[in-house]
C-alpha positions in Angstrom: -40.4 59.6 -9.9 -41.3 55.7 -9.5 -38.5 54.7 -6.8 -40.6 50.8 -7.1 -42.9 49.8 -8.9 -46.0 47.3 -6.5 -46.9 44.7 -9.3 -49.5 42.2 -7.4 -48.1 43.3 -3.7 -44.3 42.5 -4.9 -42.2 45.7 -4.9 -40.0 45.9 -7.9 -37.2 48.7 -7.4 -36.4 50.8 -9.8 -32.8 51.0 -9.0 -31.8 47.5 -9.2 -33.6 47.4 -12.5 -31.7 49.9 -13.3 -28.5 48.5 -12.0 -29.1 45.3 -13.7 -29.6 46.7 -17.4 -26.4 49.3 -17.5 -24.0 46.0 -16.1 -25.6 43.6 -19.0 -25.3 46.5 -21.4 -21.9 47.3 -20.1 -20.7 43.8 -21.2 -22.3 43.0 -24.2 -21.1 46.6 -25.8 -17.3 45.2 -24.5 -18.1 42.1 -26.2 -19.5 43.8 -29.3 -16.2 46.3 -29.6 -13.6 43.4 -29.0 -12.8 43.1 -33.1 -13.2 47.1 -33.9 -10.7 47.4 -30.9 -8.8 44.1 -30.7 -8.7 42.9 -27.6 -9.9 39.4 -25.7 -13.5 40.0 -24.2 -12.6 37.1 -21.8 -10.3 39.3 -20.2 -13.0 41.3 -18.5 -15.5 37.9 -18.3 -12.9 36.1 -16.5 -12.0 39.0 -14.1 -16.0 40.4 -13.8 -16.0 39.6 -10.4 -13.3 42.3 -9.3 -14.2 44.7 -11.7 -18.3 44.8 -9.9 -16.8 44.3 -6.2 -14.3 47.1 -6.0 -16.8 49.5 -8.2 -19.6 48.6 -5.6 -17.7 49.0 -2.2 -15.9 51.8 -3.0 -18.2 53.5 -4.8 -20.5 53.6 -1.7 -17.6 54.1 0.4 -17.3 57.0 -0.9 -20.5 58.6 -1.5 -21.2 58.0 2.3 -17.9 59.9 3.2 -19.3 63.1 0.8 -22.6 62.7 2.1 -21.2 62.9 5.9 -23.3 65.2 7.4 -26.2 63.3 6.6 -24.8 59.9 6.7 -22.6 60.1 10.1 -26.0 58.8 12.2 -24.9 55.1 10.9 -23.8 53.0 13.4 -23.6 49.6 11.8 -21.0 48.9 8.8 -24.0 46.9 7.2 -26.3 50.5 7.0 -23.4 51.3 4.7 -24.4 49.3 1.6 -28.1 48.9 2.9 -29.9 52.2 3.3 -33.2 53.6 2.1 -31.4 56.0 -1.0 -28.8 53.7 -2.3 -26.7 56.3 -3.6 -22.9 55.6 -5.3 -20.0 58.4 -6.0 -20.1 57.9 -10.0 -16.6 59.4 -9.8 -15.1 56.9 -7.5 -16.6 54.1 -9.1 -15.0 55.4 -12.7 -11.6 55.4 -10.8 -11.7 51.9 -8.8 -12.5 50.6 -12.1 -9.7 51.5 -13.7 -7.3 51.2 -11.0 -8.6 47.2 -11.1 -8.0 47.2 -14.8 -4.6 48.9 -14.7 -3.7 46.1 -11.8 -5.1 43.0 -14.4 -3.3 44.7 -17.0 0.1 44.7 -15.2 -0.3 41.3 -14.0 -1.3 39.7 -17.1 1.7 41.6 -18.3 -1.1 43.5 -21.4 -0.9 46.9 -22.2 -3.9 49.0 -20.5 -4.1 50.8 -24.1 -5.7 47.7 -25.5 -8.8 48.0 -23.7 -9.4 51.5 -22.6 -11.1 52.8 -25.6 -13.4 50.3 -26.0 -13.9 51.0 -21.9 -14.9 54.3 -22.3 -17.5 53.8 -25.3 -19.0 51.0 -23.4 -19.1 53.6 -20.3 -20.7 56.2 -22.3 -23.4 54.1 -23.4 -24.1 52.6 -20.2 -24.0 55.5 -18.0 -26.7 57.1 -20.4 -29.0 53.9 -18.9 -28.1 54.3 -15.7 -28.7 58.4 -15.7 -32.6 57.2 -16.5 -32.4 55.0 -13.9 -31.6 57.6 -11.7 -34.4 59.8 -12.8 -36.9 57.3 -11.6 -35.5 56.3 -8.5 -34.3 60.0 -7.6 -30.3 59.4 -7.2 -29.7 62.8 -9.4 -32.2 65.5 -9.9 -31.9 69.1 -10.0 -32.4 72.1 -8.5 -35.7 74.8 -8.8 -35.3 77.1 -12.1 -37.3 78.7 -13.9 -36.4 77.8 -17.8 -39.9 75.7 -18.5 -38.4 72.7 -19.0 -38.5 71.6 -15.3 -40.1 68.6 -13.8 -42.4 67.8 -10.5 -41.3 64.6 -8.9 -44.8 64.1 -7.7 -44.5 60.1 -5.9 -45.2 60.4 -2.2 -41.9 57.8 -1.9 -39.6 59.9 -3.8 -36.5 60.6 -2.6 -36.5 64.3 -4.1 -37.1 66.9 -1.3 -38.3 69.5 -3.8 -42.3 69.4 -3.8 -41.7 72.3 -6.7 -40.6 71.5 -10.0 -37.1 71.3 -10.8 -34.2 71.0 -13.8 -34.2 67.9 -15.4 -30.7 67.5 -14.7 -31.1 63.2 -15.1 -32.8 63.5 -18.7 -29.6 66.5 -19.5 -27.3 64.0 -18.8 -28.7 61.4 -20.4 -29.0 63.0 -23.4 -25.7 64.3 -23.4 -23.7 61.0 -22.5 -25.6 59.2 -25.5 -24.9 62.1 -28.1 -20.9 62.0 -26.9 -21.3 57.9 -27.3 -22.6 57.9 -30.7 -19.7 60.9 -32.0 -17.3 58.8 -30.6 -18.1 56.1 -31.9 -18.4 57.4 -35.4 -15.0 58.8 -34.9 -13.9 55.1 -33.9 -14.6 53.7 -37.1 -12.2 56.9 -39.3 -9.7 57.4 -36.5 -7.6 54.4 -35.1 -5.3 55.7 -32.5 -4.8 54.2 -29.6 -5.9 56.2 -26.2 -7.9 58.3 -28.7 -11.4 57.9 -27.8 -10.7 57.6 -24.5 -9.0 60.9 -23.7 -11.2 62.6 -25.9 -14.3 61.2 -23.9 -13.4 61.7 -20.6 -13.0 65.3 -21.7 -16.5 65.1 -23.2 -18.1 63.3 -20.3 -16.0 65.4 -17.6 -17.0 68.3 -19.3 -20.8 67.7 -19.2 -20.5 66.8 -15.6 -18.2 70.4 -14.8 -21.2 72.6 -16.4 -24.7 71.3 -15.5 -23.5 69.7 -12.1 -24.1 73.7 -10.9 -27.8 72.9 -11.4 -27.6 70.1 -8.9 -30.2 69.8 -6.2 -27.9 67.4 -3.6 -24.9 68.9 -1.4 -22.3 67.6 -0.2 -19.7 68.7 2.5 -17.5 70.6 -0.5 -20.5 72.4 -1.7 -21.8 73.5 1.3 -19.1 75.9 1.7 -17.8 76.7 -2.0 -19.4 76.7 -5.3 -18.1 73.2 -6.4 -19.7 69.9 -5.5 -17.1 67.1 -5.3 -18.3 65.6 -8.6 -17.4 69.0 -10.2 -14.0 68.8 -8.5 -12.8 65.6 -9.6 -14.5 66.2 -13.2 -11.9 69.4 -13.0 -9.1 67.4 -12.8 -9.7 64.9 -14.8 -10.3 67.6 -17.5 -6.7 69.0 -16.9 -5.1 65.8 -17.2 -6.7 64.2 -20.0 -6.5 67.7 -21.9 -2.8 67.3 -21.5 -2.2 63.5 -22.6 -4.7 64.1 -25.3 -2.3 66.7 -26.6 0.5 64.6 -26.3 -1.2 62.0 -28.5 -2.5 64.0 -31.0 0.9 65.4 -31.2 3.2 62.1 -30.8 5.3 60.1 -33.7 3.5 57.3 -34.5 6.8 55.8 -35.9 7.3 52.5 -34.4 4.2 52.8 -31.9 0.8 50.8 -31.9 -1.0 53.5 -33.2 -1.8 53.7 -36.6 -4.5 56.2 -38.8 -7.3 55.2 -40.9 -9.1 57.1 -43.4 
């Protein structure tokens, strides 16, 4: 809807506000979970800089690779992080994440359990930010329907093909990601099991992204020729393996383990 905003001739873009909010947001919800979760907010200060490279690269990486058949005119590595849409795979940046903070964890010798639930709520809130970010700028939007709660992206510099209005599919997930935020965090402060909140949210969040990503408006080079876009795909999987782990925490012995319930 407003990809930039021209205050005094100076172009102010959307996306790097955007961009800008969710990472401050991301860190001071870490910082503000470190006592309900107990771990050392330094340990993602001191390491930030991995934790935004890898998200960044990769994440673009890969969005260009899904994107191919509109992306395989670049001819310079540098179009690959500087292009007109600056688009990221949400997916792959979720994963490269995690991989960093699985390889911290193993070299600072901590367990990854310490940190991953106050991860995933600090995620949830974020991404909820970033989602209207992406309404403005135009990085997700929907496809035509007819359920009268569509939108008309109506800025001549949009990046929104559809001149017609179309499902609010930004706003939806928005929504969504903050309503699964604030249930899991109410949840945090009765239940105290480690791994918990984070299964149980990537289940939530995966979820989300497995239903309304079918009223998508973008393609990629899965969807083209099936019924799945890539972000559906991965959301699949990660379904079917948190479902599974979730089960086996919800059924383990806590005996002996650093898990413990509260009422």
């Amino acid at each position: 809807m407003y990809p930039f905003f021209d205050i005094y001739g100076a172009l102010i873009y959307t996306f790097w506000i955007a961009l800008t909010i969710s990472f401050f947001v991301f860190l001071w919800i870490l910082r503000r979970l470190e006592t309900r979760f107990w771990y050392n907010f330094q340990f993602f200060s001191h390491n930030i800089l991995w934790f935004f490279l890898s998200v960044f690269f990769f994440s673009r990486v890969f969005y260009v690779i899904w994107k191919w058949n509109d992306m395989k005119f670049i001819t310079e590595p540098f179009q690959f992080f500087v292009m007109s849409e600056y688009n990221f795979s949400l997916f792959w940046a979720i994963f490269w994440f995690l991989l960093v903070l699985y390889i911290l964890c193993k070299i600072e010798k901590t367990p990854m359990k310490r940190y991953i639930d106050g991860v995933v709520l600090a995620f949830l809130a974020t991404v909820s930010i970033w989602y209207i970010g992406s309404l403005l700028w135009g990085q997700v939007y929907g496809r035509e329907t007819t359920f009268w709660i569509e939108i008309l992206y109506t800025n001549p510099f949009t990046l929104v093909p559809y001149q017609v209005p179309v499902f609010p599919l930004p706003i939806v997930y928005a929504l969504l990601s903050f309503i699964i935020f604030s249930a899991l965090y109410m949840l945090s402060l009765f239940v105290h099991i480690r791994w918990y909140i984070w299964y149980l949210g990537m289940i939530l969040f995966s979820t989300m992204i497995l239903v309304f990503d079918f009223f998508s408006g973008k393609q990629d080079i899965l969807s083209i020729n099936t019924w799945f876009t890539f972000p559906q795909l991965f959301a699949l999987m990660l379904i079917v393996w948190s479902g599974y782990m979730f089960y086996k925490v919800f059924h383990w012995d806590t005996s002996g383990q650093d898990t413990q319930l509260h009422g």
